[in-house]
N, C-alpha and C positions, 0 to 999 in steps of 0.2 A: 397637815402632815402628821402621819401617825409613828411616832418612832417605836422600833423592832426591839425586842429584846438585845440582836444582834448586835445593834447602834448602843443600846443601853450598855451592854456590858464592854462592846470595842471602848467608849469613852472611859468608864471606869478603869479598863486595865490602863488604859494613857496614865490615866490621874494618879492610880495608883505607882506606876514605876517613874511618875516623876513626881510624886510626894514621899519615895521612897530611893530616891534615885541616888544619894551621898552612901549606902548603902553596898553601891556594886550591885553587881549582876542578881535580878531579884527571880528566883524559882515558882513555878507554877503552882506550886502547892500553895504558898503563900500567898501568890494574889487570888487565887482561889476564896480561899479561907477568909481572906479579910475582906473581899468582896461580894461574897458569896454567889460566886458563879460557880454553874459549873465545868468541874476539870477540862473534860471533854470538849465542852465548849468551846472552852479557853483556850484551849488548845489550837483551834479552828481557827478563832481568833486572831491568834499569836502571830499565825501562819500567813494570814492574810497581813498585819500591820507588816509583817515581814517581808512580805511580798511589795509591800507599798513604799517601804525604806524608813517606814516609823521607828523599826525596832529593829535591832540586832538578839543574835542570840550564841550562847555558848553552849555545847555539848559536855557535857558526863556530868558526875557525881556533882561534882562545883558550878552547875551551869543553870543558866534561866535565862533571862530576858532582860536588853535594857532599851532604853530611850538611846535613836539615833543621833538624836539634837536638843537643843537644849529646850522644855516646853513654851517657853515664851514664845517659839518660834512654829508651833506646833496650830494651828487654826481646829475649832468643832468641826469647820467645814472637809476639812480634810479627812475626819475620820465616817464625818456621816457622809459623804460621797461614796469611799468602799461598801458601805453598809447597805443604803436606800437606793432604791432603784431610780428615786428622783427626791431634790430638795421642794418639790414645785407644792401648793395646797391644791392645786385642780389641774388632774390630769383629763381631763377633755379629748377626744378623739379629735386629729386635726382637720383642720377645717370649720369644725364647730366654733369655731373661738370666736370667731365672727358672730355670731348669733345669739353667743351669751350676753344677756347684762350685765351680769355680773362681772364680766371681763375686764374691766379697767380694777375693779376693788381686788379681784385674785392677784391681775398683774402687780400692784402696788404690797399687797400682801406677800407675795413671792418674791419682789425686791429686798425687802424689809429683812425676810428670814435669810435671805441669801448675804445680803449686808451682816447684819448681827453674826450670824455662823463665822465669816471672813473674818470678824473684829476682834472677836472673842477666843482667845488663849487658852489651852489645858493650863498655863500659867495663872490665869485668871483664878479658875477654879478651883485651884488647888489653894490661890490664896484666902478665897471666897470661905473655902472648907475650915482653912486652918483660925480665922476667924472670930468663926461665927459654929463652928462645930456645926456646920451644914450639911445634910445628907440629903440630897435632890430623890423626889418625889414623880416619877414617869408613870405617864399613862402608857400602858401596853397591851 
């Protein structure tokens, strides 16, 4: 599985409004900036987590974006679901799945990613970051 710019930066903005989130309501410009997405993007983004119940958002001068809940309770898998069109490493035309060999190693491969994404917390990561001053490395 190849993850999207899309996926790349919906997780950073999680990460960011909930490593920023004692804060109050955090504006687009800012996680912009410290993210380095961009605006527009983000914007897009936004819209989407919005749409999914991730994030609220406030209108006018005073306004931006927060975390709906609290990130411990936040999964990878929830945000790369909105984002990828599938969690799966071989998407195969059906029917063929019979035929591959490799069909029992994808299956078990695809358990795997789909376990770890379920386990693993924007809470995690944000502790991971705070740390270890970790800044994650995507192939895109």
């Amino acid at each position: 599985m190849k993850i999207s710019s899309k996926t790349k930066y919906a997780l950073l903005t999680v990460m960011d409004l909930a490593m920023y989130r004692n804060t109050g309501i955090i504006k687009v410009a800012d996680i912009a900036k410290r993210q380095d997405i961009p605006q527009k993007f983000l914007e897009q983004i936004l819209l989407l987590l919005k749409g999914a119940g991730i994030v609220t958002s406030k209108r006018g001068s005073k306004g931006g974006y927060a975390l709906t809940r609290p990130a411990s309770e936040i999964t990878l898998a929830s945000i790369v679901r909105l984002t990828e069109a599938s969690l799966l490493v071989s998407n195969e035309p059906e029917g063929s799945e019979s035929n591959c060999p490799f069909r029992e190693v994808w299956d078990e491969i695809d358990a795997y990613i789909q376990h770890r994404l379920e386990t693993v917390k924007i809470q995690n990561i944000c502790e991971l970051r705070e740390e270890t001053s970790w800044v994650p490395e995507y192939s895109i």
